[in-house]
C-alpha positions as CSV (number, residue, x, y, z in Angstrom):
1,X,-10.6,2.8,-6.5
2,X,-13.2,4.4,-4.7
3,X,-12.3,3.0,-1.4
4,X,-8.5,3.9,-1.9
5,X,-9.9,8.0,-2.2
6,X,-12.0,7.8,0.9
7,X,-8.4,6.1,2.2
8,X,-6.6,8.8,0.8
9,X,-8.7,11.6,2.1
10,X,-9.1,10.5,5.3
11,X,-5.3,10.7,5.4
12,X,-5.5,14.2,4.6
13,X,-8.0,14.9,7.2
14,X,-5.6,13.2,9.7
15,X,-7.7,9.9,10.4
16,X,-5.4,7.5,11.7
17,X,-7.5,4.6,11.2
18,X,-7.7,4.9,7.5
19,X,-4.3,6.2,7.9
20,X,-3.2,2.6,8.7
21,X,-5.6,1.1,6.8
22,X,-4.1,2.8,3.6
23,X,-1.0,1.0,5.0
24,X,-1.9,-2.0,5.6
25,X,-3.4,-2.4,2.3
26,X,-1.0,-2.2,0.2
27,X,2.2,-2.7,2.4
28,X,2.9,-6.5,1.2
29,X,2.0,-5.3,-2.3
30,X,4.9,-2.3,-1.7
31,X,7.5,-5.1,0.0
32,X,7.1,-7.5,-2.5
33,X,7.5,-5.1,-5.8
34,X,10.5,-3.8,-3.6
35,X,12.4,-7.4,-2.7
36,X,11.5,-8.5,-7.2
37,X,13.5,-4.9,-7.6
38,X,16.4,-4.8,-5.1
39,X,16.7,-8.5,-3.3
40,X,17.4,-6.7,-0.3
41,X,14.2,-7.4,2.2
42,X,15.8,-4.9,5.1
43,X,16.0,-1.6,2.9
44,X,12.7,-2.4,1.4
45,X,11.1,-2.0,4.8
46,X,12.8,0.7,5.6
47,X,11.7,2.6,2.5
48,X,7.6,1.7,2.8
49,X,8.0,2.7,6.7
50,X,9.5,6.2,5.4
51,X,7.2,6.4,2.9
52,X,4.2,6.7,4.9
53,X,5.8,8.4,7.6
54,X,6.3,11.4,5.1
55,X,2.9,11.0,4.0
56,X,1.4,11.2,7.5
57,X,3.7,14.3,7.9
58,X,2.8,15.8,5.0
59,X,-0.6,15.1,4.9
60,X,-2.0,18.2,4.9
61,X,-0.2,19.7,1.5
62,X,-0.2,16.0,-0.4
63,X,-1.8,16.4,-3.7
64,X,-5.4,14.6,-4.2
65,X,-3.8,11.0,-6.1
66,X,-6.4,10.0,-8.8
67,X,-5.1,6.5,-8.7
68,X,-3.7,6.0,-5.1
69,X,-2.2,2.5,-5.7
70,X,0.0,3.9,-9.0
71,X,1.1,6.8,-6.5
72,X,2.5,5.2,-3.9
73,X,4.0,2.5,-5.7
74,X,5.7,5.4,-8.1
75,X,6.8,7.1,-5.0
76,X,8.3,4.1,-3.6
77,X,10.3,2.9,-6.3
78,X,11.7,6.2,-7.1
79,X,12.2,6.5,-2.9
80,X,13.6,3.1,-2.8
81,X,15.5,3.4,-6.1
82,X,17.6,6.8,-4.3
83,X,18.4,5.0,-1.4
84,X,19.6,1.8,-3.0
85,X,22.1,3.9,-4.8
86,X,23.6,5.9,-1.5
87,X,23.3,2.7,0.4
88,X,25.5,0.7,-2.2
89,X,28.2,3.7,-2.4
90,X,28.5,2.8,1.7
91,X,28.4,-1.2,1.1
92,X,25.6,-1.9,3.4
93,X,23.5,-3.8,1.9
94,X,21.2,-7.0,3.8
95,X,18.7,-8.9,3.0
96,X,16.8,-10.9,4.5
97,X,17.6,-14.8,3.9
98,X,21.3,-13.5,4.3
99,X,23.3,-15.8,6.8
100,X,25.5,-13.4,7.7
101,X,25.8,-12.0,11.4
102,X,24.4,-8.3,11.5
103,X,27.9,-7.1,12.0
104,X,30.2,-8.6,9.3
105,X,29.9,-7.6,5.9
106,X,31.0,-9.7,3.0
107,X,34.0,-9.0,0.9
108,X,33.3,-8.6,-2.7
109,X,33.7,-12.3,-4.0
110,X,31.1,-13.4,-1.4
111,X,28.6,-10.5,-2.3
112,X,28.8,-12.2,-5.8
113,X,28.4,-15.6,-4.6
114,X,25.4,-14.1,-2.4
115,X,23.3,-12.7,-5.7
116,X,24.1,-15.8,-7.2
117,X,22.5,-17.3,-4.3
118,X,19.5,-15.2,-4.3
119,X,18.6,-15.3,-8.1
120,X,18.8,-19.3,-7.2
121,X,16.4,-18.9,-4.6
122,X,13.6,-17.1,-6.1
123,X,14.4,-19.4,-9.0
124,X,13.3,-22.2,-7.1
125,X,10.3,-20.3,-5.3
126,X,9.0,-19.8,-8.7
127,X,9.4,-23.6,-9.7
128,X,7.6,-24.6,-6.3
129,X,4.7,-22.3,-7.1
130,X,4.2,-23.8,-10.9
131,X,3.9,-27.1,-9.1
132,X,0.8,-26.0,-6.8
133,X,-2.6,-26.8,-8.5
134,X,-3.3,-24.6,-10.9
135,X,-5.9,-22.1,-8.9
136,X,-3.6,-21.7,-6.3
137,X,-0.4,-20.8,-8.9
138,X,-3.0,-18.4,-10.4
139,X,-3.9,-16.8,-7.0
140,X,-0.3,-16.8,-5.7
141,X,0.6,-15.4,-8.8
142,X,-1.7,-12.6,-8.9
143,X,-1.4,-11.4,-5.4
144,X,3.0,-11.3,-4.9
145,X,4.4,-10.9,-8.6
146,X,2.1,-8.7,-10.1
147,X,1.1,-7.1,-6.5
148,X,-2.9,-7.0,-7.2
149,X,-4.8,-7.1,-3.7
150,X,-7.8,-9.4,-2.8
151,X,-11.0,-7.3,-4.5
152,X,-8.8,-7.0,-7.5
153,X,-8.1,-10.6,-7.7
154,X,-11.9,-11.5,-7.0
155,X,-12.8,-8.9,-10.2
156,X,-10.3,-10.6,-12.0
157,X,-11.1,-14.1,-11.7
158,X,-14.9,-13.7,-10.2
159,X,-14.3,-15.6,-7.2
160,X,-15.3,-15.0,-3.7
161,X,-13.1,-12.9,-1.5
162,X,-12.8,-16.1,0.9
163,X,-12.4,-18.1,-2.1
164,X,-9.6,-16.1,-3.0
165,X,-8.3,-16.0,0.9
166,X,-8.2,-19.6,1.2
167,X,-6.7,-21.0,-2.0
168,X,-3.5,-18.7,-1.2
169,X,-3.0,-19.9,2.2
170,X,-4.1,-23.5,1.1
171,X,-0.8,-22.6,-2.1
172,X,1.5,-20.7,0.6
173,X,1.2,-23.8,3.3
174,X,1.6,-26.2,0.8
175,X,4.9,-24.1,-0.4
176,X,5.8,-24.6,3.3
177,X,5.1,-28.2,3.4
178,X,7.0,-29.3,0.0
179,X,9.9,-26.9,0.8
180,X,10.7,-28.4,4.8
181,X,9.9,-32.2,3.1
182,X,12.5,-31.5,-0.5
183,X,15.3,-30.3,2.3
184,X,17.0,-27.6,-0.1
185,X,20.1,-26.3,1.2
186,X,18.2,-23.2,1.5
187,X,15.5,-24.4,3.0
188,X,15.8,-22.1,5.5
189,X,15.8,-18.9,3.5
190,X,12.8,-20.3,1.3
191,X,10.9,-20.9,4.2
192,X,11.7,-16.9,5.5
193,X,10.2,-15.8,2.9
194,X,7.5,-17.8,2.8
195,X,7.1,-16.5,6.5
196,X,7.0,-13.0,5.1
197,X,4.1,-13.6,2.4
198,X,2.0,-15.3,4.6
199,X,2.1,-12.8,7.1
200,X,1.2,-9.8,4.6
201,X,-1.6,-12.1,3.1
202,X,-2.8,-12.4,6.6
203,X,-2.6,-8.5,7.9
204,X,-4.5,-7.6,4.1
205,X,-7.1,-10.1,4.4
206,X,-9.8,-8.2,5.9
207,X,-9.3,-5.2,3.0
């Protein structure tokens, strides 16, 4: 907590560097709370990108944030939550394991067929993560569904920051592994989001 008020204040002060750091902390933590809410990957970016762009622009009249993580996530979901809502009265809506070309919109039987599709897909993410060994399911667990970040995973569970680093890119390759072997029909879109987690676990695990 302390480190996310010196983050926080030096983005009132204008600091770029813990500007970004603030941002790169708790961006895949923001995405993934974001894709559990709405399934839709593309608006979810847009929304954390627009969320710290205001902040940057407004740093100099943001209230002080006694808990910095509950802020931003609160101000996310209710930014997100807004924009969902006018993007759906316009029907365009993406996401990111969509097959679609960027250009054609489904009608409305194959937007049904498509959530059907996506509540599939993170149902068999979720049964490919319960198979991992049970540290790994733990750590996977902790870091993208309840959206904790590394020093409150090693608080948690008292393991070592690398500890904690390698056992959920040891889970999240193994994910990969099992998913390209089992041949799913959507592989493909598994193995995009996989792409995803492993990429935020990467840019966070210096924090």
């Amino acid at each position: 907590m302390d480190n996310d008020n010196i983050l926080w204040q030096g983005l009132k002060q204008g600091d770029k560097e813990m500007f970004l750091a603030l941002y790169k902390k708790y961006y895949h933590t923001l995405f993934f709370i974001g894709v559990k809410e709405m399934k839709d990957a593309h608006l979810v970016k847009d929304i954390i990108q627009q969320l710290f762009l205001y902040l940057w622009e407004k740093r100099e009249t943001i209230q002080d944030a006694r808990d910095v993580k509950s802020y931003l996530i609160t101000s996310f979901l209710r930014k997100l939550t807004a924009d969902w809502k006018k993007n759906k009265q316009s029907g365009v809506l993406e996401v990111v394991w969509s097959s679609y070309p960027e250009d054609q919109q489904p009608n409305p039987e194959e937007k049904l067929i498509r959530k059907d599709e996506q509540s599939h897909l993170f149902k068999l993410l979720m049964e490919r993560i319960n198979e991992l060994p049970n540290r790994q399911k733990e750590l996977i667990t902790l870091k993208f569904y309840e959206g904790l970040t590394y020093q409150e995973i090693v608080q948690r569970t008292g393991l070592s920051h690398r500890t904690v680093y390698n056992k959920i890119h040891e889970g999240l390759k193994k994910l990969k592994l099992d998913i390209v072997k089992s041949q799913y029909p959507q592989s493909a879109a598994l193995l995009s989001l996989l792409q995803v987690l492993a990429s935020a676990a990467t840019i966070t695990s210096a924090q």
